[in-house]
C-alpha positions in Angstrom: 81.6 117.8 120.3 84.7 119.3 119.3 86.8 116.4 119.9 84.7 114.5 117.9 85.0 117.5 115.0 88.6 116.4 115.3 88.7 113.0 115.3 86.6 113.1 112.1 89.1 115.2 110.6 91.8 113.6 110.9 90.8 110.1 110.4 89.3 111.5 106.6 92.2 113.9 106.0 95.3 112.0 107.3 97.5 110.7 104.5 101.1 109.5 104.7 104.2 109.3 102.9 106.2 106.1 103.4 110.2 107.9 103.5 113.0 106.3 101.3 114.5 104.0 103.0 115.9 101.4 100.9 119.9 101.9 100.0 121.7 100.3 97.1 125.0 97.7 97.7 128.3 98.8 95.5 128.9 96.8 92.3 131.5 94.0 93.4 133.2 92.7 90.6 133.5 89.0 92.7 130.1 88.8 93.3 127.6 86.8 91.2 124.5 88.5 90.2 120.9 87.5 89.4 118.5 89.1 87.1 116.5 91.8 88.5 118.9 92.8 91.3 119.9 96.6 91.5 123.8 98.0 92.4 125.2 101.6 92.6 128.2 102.6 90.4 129.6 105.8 89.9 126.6 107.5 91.7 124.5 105.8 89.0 122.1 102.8 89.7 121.7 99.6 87.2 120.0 96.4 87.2 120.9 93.1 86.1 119.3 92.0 83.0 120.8 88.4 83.6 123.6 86.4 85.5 126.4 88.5 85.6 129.4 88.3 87.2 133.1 90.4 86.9 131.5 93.0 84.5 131.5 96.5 85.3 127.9 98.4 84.9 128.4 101.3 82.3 125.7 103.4 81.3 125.0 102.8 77.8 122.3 101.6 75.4 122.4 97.4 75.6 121.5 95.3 78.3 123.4 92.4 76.4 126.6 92.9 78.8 124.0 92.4 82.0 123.5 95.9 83.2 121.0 97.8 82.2 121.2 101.6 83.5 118.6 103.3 85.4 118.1 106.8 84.7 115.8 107.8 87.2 114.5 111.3 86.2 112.7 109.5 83.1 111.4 106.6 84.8 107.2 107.0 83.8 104.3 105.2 84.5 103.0 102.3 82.8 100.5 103.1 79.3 98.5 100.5 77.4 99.0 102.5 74.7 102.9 102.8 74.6 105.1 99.9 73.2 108.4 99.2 75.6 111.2 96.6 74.7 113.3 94.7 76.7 115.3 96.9 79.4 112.8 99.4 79.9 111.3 100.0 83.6 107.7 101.5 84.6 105.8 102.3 87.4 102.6 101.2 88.0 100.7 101.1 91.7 103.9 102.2 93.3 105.8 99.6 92.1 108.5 99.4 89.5 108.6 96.5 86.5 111.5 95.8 84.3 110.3 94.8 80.5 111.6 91.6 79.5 110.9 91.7 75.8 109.2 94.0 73.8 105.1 93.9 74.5 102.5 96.3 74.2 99.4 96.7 76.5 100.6 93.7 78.8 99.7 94.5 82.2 102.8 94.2 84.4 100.8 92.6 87.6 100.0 89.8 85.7 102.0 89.5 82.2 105.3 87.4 82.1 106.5 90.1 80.0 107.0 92.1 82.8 109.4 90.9 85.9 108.3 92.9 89.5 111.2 94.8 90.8 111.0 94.0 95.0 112.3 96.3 97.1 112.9 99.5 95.3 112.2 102.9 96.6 114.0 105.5 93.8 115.9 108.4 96.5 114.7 111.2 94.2 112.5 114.4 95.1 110.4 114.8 92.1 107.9 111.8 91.4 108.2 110.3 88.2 106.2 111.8 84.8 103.0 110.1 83.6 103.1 108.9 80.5 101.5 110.7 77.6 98.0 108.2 77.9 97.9 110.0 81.9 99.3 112.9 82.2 96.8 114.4 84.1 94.9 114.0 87.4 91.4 113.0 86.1 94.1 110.5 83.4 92.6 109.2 79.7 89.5 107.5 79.8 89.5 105.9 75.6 86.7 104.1 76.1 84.7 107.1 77.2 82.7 104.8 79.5 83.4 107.7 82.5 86.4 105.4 84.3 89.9 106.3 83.8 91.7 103.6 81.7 94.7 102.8 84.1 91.7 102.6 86.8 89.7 100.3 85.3 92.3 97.7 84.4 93.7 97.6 87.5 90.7 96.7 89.3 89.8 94.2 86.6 93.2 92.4 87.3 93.5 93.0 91.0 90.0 92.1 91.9 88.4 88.1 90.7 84.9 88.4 91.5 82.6 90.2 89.5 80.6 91.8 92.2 83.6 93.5 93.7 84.6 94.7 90.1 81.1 96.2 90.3 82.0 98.1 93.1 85.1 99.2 92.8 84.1 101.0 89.4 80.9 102.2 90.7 83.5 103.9 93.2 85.7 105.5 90.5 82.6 107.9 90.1 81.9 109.4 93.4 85.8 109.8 93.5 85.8 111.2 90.0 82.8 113.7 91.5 85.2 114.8 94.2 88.3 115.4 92.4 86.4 118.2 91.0 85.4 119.9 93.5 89.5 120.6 93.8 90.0 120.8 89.9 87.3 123.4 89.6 87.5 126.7 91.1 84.8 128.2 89.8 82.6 125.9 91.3 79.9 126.8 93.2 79.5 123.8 96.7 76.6 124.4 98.6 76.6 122.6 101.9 74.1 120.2 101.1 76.1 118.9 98.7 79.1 119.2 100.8 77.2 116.9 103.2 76.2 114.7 100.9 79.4 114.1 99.4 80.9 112.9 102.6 78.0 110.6 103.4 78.6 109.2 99.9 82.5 108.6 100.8 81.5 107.4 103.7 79.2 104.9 103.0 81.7 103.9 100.7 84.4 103.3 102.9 82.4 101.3 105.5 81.1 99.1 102.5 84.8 98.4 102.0 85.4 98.0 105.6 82.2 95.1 105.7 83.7 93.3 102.8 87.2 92.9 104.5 85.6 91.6 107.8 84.2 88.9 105.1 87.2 88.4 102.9 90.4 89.4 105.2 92.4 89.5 101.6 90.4 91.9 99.9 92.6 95.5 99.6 90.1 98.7 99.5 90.5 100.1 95.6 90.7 103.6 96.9 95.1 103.1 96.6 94.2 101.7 92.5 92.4 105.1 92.1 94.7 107.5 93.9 97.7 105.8 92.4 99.9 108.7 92.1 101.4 111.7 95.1 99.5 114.6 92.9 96.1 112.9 92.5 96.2 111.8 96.7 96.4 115.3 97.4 94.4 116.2 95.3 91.4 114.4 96.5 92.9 115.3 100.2 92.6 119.3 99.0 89.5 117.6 97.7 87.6 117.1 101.0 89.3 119.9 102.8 87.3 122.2 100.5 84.0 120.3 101.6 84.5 120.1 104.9 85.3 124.2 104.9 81.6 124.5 103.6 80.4 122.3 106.1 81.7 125.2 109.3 82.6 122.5 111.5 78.5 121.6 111.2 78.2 117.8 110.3 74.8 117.5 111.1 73.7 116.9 107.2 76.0 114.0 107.0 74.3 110.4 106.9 76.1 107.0 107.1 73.5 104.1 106.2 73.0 100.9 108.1 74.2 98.9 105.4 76.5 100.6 103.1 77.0 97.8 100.5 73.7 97.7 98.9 72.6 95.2 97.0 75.9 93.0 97.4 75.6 89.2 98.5 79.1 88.7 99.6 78.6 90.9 103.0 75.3 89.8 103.7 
């Protein structure tokens, strides 16, 4: 039984951190350069706006002469609500975007405002800030509909079928649930509800597990929701708190026989 106590907790609790290990080529002043590719100079980092070729990267404020300069301690994450112009770069999902014009709530995924920087993995220590429109873990929620914004347009663009988009933001709540149980001290987890919880994650996980044997492209929206270092380990301090309630007993927690209720596609 113990072993088994194990092996539960660490295939819910495990979590891990891909290192850095993408490295930068020196700017060569005989090489010919696309748009979109990324050199070191001077211990500083650019990228391309366009062909270039013989030019020297400077840090300054146009992209005109082909570089544009990439100060990575202000890099921030993408917000509907902010307007960026040409040059600018965001994260968003753990990938970086360069603008290519100025455009306001333009998704990067999917706008052609927006060109997807490949291969990019910025060697700093601290993560990036959020942007003023999700600067916290729980994030802005405008429409007050009980989904955080970024949340709910991502799974809108990542996800075509509607009953999937059902799902995923039926998700965002139970998730939403357990980020509070690490947000709020004071509150009070009993360990029915500490059971209950986990069955409810659960379930959720195997119904994302069925839908994958059924559609081997489908990816699990648990990454779109946990989108950021601090809100990942904050659900994983999350469900250490529950399962500290629980004193190893996981005899209240229930999986059902067919986690994805009421959904056609795994049936």
């Amino acid at each position: 039984m113990n072993k088994i106590k194990v092996i539960f907790a660490l295939a819910f609790f495990s979590i891990s951190f891909s290192p850095n290990i993408f490295a930068y080529d020196m700017w060569n002043k005989n090489k010919e350069y696309k748009s979109g590719e990324i050199v070191e100079w001077s211990e500083k980092l650019y990228i391309s706006s366009h062909w270039t070729k013989g030019v020297e990267p400077i840090e300054n404020n146009i992209n005109w002469d082909g570089w544009i300069f990439i100060d990575k301690k202000k890099l921030t994450y993408w917000n509907s609500h902010e307007i960026y112009t040409g040059g600018e770069v965001v994260v968003i999902n753990d990938n970086y975007y360069l603008a290519s014009w100025w455009n306001k709530n333009e998704y990067p995924e999917t706008s052609s405002a927006w060109r997807h920087l490949t291969n990019i993995n910025f060697d700093d220590k601290e993560s990036p800030k959020l942007g003023d429109g999700d600067s916290t873990i729980e994030g802005s929620d405008a429409d007050d509909n009980g989904i955080r914004d970024d949340y709910e347009i991502s799974v809108r663009k990542s996800y075509p079928d509607e009953e999937i988009v059902n799902v995923a933001l039926s998700a965002s709540h139970e998730w939403k649930t357990l980020l509070q149980v690490s947000l709020k001290e004071d509150m009070v987890i009993t360990k029915k509800y500490a059971s209950d919880s986990f069955s409810n994650l659960i379930a959720l996980n195997r119904c994302f597990i069925e839908i994958k044997k059924n559609d081997p492209s489908f990816d699990s929206p648990t990454k779109l929701y946990f989108n950021t270092l601090e809100r990942a380990l904050e659900k994983r301090s999350a469900e250490n708190k529950l399962f500290d309630v629980l004193s190893n007993d996981l005899s209240g927690i229930k999986t059902p026989d067919t986690p994805c209720v009421n959904l056609t596609l795994v049936k």
